[in-house]
Every structure is written in structure tokens, then in C-alpha cells.
Biopython code that builds the backbone (N, CA, C, O; Angstrom):
import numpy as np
from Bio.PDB.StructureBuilder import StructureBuilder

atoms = [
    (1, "UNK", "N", (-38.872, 44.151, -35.358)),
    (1, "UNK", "CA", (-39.244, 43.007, -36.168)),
    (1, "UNK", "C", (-40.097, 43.521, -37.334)),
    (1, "UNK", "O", (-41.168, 44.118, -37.233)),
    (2, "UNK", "N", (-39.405, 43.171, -38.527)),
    (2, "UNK", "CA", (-40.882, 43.588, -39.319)),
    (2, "UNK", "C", (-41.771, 42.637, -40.250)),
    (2, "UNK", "O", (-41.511, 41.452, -40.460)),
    (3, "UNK", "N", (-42.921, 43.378, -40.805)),
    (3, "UNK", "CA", (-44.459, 42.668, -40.902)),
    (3, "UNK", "C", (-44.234, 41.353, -41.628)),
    (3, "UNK", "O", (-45.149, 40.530, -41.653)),
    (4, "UNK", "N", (-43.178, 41.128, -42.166)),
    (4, "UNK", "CA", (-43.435, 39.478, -42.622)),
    (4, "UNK", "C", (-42.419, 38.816, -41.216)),
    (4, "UNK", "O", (-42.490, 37.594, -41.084)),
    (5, "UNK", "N", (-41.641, 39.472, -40.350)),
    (5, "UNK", "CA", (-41.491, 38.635, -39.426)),
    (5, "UNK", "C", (-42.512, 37.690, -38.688)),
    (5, "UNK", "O", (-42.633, 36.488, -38.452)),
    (6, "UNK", "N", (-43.515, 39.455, -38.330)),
    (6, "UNK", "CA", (-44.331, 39.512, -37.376)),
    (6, "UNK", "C", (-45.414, 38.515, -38.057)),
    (6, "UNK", "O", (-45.775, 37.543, -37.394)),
    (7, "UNK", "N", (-45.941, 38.715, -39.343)),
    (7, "UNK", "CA", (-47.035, 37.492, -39.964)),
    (7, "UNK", "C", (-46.089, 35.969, -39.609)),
    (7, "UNK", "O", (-46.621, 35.060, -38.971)),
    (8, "UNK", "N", (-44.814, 35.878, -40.062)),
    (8, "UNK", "CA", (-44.265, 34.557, -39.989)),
    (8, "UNK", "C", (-44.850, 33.778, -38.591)),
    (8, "UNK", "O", (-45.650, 32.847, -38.491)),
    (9, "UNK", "N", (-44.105, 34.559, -37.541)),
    (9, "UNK", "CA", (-44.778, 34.259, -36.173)),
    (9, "UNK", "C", (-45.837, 33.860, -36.076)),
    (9, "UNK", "O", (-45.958, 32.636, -36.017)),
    (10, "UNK", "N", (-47.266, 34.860, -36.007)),
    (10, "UNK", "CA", (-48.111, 34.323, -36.273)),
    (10, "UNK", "C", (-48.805, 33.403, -36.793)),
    (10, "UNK", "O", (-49.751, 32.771, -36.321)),
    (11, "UNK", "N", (-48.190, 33.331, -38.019)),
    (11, "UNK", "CA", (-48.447, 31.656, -38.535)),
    (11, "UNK", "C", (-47.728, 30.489, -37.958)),
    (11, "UNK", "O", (-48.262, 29.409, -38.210)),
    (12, "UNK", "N", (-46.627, 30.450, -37.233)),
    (12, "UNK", "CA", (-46.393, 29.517, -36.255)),
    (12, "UNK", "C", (-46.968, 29.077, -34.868)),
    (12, "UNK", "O", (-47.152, 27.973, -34.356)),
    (13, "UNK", "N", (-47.199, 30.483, -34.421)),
    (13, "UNK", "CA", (-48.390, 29.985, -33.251)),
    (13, "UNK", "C", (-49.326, 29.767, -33.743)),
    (13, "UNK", "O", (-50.015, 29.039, -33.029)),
    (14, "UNK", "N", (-50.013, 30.138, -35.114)),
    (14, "UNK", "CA", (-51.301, 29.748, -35.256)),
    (14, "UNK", "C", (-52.072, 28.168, -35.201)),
    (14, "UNK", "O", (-53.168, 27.650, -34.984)),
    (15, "UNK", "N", (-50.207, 27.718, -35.677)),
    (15, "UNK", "CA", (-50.533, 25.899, -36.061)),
    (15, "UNK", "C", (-50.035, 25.477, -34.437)),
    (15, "UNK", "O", (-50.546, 24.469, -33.950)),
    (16, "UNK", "N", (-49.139, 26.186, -33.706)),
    (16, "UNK", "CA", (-48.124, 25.530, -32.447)),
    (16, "UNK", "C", (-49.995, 25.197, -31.504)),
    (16, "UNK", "O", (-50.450, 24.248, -30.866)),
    (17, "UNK", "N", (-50.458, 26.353, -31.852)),
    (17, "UNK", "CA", (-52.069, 27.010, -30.890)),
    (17, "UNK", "C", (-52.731, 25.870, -30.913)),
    (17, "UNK", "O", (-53.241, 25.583, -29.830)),
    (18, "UNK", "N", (-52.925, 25.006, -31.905)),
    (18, "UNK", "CA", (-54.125, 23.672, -32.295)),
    (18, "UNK", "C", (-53.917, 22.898, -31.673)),
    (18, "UNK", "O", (-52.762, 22.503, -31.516)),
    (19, "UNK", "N", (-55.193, 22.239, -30.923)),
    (19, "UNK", "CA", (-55.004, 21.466, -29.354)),
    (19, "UNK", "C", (-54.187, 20.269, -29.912)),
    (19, "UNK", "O", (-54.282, 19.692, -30.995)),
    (20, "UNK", "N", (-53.423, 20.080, -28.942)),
    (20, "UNK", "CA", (-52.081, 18.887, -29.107)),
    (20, "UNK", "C", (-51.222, 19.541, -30.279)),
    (20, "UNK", "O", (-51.057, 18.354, -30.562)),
    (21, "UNK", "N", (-50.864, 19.901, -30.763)),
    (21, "UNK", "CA", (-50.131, 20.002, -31.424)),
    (21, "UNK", "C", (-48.272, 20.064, -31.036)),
    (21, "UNK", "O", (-47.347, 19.474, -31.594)),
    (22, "UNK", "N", (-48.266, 20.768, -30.185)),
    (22, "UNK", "CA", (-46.997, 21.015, -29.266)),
    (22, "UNK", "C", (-46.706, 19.548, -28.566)),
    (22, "UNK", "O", (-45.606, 19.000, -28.627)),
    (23, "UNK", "N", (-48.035, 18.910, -27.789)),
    (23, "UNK", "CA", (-47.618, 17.427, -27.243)),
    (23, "UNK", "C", (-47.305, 16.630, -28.596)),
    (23, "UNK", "O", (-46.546, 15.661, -28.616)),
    (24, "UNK", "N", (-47.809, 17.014, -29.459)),
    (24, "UNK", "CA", (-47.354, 15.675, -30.609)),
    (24, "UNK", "C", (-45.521, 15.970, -31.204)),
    (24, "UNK", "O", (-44.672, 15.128, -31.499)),
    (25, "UNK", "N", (-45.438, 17.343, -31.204)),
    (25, "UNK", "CA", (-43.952, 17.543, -31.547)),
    (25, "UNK", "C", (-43.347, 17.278, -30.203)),
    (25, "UNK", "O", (-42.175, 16.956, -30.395)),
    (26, "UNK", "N", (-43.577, 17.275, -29.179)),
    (26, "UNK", "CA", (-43.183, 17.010, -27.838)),
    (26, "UNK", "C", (-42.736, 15.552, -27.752)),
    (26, "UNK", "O", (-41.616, 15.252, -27.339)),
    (27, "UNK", "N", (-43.783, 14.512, -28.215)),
    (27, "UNK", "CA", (-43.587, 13.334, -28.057)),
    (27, "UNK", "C", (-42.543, 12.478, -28.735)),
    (27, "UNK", "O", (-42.219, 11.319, -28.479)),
    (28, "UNK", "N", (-42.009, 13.447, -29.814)),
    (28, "UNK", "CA", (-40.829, 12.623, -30.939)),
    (28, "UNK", "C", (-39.724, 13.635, -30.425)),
    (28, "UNK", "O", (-38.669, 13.549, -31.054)),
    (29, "UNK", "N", (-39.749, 14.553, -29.433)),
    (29, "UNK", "CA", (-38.395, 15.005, -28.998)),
    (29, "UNK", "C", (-37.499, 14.389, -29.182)),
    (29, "UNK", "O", (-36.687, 14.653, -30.069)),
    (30, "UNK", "N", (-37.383, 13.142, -28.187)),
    (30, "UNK", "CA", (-36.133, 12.677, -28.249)),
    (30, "UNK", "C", (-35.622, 11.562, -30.042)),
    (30, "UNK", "O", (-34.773, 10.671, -30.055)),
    (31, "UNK", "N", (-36.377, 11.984, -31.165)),
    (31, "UNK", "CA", (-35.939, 11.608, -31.990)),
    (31, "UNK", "C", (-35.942, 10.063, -32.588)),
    (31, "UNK", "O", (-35.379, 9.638, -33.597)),
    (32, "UNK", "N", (-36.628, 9.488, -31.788)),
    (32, "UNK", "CA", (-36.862, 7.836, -32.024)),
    (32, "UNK", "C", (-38.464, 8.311, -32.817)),
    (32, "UNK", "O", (-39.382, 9.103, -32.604)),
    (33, "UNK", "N", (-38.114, 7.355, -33.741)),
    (33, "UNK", "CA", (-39.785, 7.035, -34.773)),
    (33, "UNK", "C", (-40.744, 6.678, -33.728)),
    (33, "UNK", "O", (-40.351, 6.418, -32.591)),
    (34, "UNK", "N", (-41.650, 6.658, -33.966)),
    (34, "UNK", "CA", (-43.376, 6.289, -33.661)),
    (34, "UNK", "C", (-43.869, 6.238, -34.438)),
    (34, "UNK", "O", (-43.869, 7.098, -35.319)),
    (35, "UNK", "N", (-44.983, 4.415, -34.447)),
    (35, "UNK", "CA", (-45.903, 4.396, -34.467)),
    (35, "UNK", "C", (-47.053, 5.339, -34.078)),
    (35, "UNK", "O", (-47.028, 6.157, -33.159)),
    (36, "UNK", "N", (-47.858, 5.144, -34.751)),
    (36, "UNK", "CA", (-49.235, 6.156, -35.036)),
    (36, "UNK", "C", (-49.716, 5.523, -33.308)),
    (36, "UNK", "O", (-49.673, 6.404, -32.450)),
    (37, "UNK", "N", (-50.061, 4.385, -32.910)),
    (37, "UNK", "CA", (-50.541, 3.875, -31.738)),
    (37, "UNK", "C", (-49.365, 4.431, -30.715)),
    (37, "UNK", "O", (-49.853, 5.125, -29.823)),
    (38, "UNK", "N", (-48.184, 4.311, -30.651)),
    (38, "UNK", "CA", (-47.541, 4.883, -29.665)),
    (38, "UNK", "C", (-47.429, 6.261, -29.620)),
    (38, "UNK", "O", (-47.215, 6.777, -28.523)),
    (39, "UNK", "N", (-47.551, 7.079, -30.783)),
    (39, "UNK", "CA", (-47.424, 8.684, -30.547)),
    (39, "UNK", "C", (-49.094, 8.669, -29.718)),
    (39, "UNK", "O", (-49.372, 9.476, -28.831)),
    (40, "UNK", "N", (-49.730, 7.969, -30.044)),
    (40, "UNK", "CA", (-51.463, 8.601, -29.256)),
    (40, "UNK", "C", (-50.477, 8.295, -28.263)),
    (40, "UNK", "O", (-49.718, 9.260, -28.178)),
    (41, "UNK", "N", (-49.983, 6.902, -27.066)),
    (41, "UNK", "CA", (-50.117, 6.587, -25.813)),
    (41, "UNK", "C", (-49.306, 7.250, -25.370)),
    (41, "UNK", "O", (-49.160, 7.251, -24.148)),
    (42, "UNK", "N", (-48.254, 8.280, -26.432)),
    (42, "UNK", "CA", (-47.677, 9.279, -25.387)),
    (42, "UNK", "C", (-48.168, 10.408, -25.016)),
    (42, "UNK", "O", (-48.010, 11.175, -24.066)),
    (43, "UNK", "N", (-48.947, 10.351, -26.173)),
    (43, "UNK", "CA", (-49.755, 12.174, -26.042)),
    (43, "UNK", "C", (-50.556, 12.156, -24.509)),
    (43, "UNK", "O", (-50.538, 13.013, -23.626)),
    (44, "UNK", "N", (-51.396, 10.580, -24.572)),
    (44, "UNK", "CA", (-52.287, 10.430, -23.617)),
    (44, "UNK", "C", (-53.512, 10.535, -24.042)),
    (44, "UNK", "O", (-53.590, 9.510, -24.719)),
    (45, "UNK", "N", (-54.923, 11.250, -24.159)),
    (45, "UNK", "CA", (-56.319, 11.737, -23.827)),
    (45, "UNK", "C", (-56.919, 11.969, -25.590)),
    (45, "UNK", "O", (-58.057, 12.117, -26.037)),
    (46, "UNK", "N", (-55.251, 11.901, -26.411)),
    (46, "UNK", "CA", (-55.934, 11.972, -27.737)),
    (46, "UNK", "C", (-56.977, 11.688, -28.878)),
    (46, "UNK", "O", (-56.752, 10.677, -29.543)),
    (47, "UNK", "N", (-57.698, 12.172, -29.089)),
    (47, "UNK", "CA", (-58.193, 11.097, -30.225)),
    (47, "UNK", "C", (-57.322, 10.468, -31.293)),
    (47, "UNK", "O", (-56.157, 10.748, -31.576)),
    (48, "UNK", "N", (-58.357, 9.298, -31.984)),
    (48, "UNK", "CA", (-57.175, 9.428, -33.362)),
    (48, "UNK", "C", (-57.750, 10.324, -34.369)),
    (48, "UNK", "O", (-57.020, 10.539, -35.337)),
    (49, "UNK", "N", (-59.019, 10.954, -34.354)),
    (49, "UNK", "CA", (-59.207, 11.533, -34.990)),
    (49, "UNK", "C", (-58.596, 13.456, -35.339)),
    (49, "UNK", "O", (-58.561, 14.166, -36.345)),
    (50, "UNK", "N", (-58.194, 13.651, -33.798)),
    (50, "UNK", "CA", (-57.182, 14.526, -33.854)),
    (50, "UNK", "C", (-55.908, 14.527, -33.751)),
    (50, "UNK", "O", (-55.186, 15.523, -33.705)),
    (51, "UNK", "N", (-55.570, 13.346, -33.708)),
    (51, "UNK", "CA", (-54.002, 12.911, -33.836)),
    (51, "UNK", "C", (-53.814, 13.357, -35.351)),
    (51, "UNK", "O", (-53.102, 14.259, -35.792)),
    (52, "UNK", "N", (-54.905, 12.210, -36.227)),
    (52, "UNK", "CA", (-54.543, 12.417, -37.683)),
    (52, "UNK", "C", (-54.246, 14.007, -38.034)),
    (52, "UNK", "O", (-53.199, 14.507, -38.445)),
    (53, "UNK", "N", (-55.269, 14.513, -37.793)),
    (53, "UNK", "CA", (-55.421, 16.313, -38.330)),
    (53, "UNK", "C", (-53.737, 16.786, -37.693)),
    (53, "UNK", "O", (-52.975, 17.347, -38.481)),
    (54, "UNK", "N", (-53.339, 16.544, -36.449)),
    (54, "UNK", "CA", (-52.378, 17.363, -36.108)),
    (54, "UNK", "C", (-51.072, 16.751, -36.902)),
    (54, "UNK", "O", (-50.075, 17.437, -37.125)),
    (55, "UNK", "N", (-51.202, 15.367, -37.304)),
    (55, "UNK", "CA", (-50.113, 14.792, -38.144)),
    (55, "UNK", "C", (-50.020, 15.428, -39.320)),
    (55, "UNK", "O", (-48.907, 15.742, -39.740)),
    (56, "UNK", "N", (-51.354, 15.764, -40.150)),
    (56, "UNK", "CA", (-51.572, 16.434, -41.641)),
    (56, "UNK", "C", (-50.779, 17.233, -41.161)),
    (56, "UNK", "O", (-49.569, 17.116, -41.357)),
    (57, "UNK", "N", (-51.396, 18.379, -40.307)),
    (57, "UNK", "CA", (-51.258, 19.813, -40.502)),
    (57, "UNK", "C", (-49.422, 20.007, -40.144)),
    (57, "UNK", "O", (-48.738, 20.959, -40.521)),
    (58, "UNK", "N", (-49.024, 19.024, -39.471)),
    (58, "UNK", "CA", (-47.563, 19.516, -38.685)),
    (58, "UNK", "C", (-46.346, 18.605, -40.274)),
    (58, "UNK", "O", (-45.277, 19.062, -40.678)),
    (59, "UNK", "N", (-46.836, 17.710, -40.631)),
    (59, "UNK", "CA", (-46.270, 17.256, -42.046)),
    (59, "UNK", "C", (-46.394, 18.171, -43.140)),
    (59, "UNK", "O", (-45.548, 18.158, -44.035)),
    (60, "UNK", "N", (-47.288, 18.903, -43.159)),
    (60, "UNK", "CA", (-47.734, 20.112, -43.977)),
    (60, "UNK", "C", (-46.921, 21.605, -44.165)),
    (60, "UNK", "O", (-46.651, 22.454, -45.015)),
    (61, "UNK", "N", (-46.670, 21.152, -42.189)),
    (61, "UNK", "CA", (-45.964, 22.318, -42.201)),
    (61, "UNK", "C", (-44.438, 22.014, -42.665)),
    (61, "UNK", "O", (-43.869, 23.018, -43.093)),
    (62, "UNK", "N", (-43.945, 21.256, -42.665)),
    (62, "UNK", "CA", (-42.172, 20.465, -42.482)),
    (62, "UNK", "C", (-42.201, 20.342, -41.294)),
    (62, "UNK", "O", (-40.993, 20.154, -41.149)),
    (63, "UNK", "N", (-42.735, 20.274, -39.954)),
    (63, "UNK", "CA", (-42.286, 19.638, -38.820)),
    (63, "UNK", "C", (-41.735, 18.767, -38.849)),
    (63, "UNK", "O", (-40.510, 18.641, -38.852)),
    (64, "UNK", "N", (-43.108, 17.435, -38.896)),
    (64, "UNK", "CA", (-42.594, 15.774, -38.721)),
    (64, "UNK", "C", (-42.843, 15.333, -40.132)),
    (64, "UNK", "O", (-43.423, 15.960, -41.019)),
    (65, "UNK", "N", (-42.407, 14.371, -40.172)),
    (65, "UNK", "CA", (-42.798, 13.268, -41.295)),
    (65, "UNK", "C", (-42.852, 11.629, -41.180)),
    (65, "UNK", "O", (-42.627, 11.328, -40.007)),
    (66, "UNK", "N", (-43.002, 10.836, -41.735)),
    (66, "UNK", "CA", (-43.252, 9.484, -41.314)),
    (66, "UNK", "C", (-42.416, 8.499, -42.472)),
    (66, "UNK", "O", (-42.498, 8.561, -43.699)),
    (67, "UNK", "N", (-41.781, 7.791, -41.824)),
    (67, "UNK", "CA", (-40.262, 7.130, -42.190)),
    (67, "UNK", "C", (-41.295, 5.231, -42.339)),
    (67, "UNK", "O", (-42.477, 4.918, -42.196)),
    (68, "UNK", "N", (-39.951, 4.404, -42.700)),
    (68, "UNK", "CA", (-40.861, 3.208, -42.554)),
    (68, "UNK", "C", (-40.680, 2.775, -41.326)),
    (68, "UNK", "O", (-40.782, 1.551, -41.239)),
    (69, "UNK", "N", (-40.298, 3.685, -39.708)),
    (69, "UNK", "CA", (-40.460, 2.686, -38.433)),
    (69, "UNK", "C", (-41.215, 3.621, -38.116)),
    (69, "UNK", "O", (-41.067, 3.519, -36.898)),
    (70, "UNK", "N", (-42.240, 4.852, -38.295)),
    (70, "UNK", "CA", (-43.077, 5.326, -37.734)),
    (70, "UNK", "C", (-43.022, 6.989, -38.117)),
    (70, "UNK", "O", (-42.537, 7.425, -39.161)),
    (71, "UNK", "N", (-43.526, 7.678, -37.216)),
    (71, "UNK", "CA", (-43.439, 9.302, -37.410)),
    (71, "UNK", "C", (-42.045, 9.692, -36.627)),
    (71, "UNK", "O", (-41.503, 9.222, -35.627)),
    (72, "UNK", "N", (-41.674, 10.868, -37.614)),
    (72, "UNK", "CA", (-40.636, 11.586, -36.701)),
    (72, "UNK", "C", (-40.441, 12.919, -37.107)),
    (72, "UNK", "O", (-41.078, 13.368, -38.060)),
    (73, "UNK", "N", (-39.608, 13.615, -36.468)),
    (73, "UNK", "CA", (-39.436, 15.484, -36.746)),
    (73, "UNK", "C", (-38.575, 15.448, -37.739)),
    (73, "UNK", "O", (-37.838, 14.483, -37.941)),
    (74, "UNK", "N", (-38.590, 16.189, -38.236)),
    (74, "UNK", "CA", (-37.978, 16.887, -39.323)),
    (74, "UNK", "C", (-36.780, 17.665, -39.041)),
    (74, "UNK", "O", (-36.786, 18.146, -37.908)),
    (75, "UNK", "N", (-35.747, 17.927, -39.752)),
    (75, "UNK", "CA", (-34.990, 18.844, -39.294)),
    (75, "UNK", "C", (-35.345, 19.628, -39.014)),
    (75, "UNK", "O", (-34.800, 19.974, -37.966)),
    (76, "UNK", "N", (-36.164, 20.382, -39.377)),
    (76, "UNK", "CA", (-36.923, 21.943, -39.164)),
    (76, "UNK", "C", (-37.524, 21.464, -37.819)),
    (76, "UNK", "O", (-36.736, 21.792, -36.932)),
    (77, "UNK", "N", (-38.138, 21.097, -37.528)),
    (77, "UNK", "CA", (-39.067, 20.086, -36.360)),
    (77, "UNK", "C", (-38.077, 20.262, -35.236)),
    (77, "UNK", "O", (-38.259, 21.133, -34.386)),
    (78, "UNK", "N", (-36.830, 19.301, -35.205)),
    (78, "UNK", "CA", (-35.887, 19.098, -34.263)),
    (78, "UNK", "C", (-35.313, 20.457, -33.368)),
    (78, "UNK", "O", (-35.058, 20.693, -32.186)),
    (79, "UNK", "N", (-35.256, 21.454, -35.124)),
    (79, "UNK", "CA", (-34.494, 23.174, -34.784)),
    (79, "UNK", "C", (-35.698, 24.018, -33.524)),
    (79, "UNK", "O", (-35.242, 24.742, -32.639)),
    (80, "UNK", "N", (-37.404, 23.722, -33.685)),
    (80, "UNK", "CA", (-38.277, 24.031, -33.036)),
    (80, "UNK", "C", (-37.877, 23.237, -31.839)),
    (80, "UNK", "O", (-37.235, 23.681, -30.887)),
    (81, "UNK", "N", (-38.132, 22.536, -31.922)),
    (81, "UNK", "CA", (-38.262, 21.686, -30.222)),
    (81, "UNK", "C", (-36.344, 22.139, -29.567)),
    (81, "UNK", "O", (-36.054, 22.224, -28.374)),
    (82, "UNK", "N", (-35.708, 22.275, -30.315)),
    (82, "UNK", "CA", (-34.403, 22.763, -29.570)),
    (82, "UNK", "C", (-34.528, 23.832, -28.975)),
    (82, "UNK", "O", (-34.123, 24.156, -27.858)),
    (83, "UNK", "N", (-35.324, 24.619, -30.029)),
    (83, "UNK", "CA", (-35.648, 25.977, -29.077)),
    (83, "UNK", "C", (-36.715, 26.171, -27.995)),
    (83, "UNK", "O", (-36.628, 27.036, -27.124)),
    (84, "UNK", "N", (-37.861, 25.190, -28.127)),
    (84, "UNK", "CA", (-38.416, 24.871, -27.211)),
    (84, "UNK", "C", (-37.985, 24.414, -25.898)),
    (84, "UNK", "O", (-38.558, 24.687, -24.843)),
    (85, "UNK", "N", (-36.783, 23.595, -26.049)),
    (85, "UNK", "CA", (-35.960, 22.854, -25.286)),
    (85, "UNK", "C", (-36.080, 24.059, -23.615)),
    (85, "UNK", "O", (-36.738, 23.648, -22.659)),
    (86, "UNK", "N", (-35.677, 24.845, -23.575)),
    (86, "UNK", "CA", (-35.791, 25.706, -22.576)),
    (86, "UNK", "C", (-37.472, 25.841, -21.771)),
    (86, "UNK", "O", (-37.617, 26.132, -20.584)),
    (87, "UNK", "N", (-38.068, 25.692, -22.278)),
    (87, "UNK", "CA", (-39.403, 25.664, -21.778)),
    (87, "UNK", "C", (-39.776, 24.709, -20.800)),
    (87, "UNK", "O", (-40.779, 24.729, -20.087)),
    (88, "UNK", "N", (-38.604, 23.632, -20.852)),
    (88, "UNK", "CA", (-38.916, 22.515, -19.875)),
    (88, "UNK", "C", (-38.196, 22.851, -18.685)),
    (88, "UNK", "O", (-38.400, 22.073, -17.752)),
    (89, "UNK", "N", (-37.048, 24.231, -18.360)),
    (89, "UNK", "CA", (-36.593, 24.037, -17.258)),
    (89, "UNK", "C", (-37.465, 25.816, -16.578)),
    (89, "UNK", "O", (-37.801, 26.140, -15.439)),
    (90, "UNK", "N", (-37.516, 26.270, -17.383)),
    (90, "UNK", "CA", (-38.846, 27.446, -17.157)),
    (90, "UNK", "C", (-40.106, 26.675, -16.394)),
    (90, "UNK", "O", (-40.489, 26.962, -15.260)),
    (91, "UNK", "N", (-40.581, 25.811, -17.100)),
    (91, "UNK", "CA", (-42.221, 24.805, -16.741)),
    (91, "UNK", "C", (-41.550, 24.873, -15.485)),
    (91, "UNK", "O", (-41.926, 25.814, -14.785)),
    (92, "UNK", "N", (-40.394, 23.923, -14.853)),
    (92, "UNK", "CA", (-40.380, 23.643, -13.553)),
    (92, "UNK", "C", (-40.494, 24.871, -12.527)),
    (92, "UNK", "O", (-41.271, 24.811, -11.575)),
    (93, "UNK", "N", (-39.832, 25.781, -12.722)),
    (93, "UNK", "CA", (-39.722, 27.419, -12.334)),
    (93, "UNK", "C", (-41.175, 27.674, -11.986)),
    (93, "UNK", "O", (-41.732, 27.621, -10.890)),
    (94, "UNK", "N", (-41.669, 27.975, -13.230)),
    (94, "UNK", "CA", (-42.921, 28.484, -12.793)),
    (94, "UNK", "C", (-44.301, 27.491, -11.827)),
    (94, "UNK", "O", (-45.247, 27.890, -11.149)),
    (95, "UNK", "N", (-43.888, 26.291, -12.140)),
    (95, "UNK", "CA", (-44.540, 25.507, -11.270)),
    (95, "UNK", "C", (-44.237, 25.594, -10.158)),
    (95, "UNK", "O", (-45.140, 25.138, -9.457)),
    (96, "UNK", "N", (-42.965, 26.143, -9.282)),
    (96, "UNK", "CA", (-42.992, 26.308, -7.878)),
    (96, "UNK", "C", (-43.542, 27.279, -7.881)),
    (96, "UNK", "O", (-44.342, 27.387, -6.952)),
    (97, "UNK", "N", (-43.451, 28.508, -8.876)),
    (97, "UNK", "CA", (-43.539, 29.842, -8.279)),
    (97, "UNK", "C", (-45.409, 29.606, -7.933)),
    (97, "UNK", "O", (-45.976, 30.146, -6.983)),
    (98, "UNK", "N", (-45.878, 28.984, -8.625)),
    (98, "UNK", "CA", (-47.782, 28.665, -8.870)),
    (98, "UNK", "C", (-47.995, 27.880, -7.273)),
    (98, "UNK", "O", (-49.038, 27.941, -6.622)),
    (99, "UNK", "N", (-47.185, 27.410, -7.003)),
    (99, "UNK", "CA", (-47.665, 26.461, -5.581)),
    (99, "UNK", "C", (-47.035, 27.688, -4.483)),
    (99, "UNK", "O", (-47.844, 28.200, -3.709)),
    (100, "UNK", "N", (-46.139, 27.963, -4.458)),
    (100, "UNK", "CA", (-46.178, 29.125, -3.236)),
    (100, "UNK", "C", (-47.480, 30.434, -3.371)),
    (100, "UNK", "O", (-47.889, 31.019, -2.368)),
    (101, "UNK", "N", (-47.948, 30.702, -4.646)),
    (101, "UNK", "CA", (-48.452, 31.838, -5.004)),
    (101, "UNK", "C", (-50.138, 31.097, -4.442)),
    (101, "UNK", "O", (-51.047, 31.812, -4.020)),
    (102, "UNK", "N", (-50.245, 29.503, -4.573)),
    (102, "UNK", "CA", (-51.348, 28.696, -4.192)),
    (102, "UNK", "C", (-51.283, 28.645, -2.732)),
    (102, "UNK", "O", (-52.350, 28.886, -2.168)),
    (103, "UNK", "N", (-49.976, 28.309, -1.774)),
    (103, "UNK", "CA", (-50.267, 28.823, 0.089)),
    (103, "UNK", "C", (-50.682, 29.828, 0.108)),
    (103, "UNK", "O", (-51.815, 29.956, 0.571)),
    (104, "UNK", "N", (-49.866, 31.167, -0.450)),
    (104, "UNK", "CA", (-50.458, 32.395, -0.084)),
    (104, "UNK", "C", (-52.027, 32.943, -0.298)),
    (104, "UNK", "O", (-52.741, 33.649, 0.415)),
    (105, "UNK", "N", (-52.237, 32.328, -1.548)),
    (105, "UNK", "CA", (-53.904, 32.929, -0.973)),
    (105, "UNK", "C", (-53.981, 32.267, -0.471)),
    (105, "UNK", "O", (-53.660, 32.927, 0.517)),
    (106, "UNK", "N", (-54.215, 30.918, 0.091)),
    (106, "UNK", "CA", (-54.851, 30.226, 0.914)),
    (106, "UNK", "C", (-54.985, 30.469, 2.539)),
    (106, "UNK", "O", (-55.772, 29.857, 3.260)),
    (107, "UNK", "N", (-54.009, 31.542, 2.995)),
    (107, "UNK", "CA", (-53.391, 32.214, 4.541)),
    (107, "UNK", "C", (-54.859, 33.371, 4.392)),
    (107, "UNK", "O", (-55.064, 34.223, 5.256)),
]
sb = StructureBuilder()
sb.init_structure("model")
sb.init_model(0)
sb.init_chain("A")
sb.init_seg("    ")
for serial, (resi, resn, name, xyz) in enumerate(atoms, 1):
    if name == "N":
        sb.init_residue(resn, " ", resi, " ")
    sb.init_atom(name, np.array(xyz, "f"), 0.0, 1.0, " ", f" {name:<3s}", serial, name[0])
structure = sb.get_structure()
């Protein structure tokens, strides 16, 4: 890979890294708009004061953008979370492997 790959990267985890940020592109997965009040009640624990910042910064980036029925991903946005898409059948994977690895110390 080389150094403007490797910077590119980095600047994608740098913004993916910012708390919620991943749940907020998470929450317009399936591609239906949101309201500003329904993207918080999916995120859950959000503020709105960090909702807003993660809306700037992820509109900033071309992630999402906001239409007149609410926020939504971007093409670029959609191409991320597709590739993300795999992470949800990994999550389950590693969540068994964490509960057997949780009996065993416990013996």
C-alpha cells in the first residue's frame, strides 16, 4: 500500500474513530431518511449535541446528507456501510467466540 493510501486510511478511521460516528452511519443503513429526533432514538444514549458534530463532520466528509424527509447516506456513505456490511456477521462470530472464552476462565 503506499503513503497516500496509507494517510487516506488513516483519515477514514480518524473520522469512523469519533464516538458514534459508525452508529450514526449504521442507523441510515437500510437507506430510509431520518429525522434528526429519530436518528438520536436509533443511536440510543446520544446527545444532540454530539449527534450535531457527527452530522457536520460525516456531511463534510460525503457520507450522509439531509434531503427534505430527513438525513441519509450518500452514495459514497452506502459504498462504506456495504463494506461494512460484513462486520455484522463477524460481530455475531466473535460474540460466541467472547462467551465460551467467558466459561473458560470462569472453570
Amino acid at each position: 500500500m503506499s503513503a497516500k493510501e496509507n494517510a487516506a486510511v488513516g483519515q477514514l478511521f480518524e473520522l469512523l474513530e469519533a464516538r458514534y460516528a459508525l452508529r450514526v452511519l449504521w442507523a441510515l443503513k437500510d437507506g430510509h431518511p431520518q429525522t434528526f429526533r429519530l436518528l438520536q432514538d436509533s443511536i440510543g444514549s446520544i446527545t444532540p449535541n454530539t449527534l450535531n458534530t457527527r452530522i457536520r463532520e460525516l456531511r463534510n466528509a460525503g457520507l450522509m446528507g439531509h434531503g427534505s424527509d430527513g438525513y441519509i447516506v450518500t452514495a459514497l456513505g452506502a459504498d462504506l456501510l456495504k463494506r461494512l456490511n460484513d462486520m455484522q456477521a463477524f460481530a455475531g462470530k466473535w460474540a460466541v467466540s467472547q462467551t465460551k472464552v467467558a466459561v473458560v476462565k470462569k472453570k
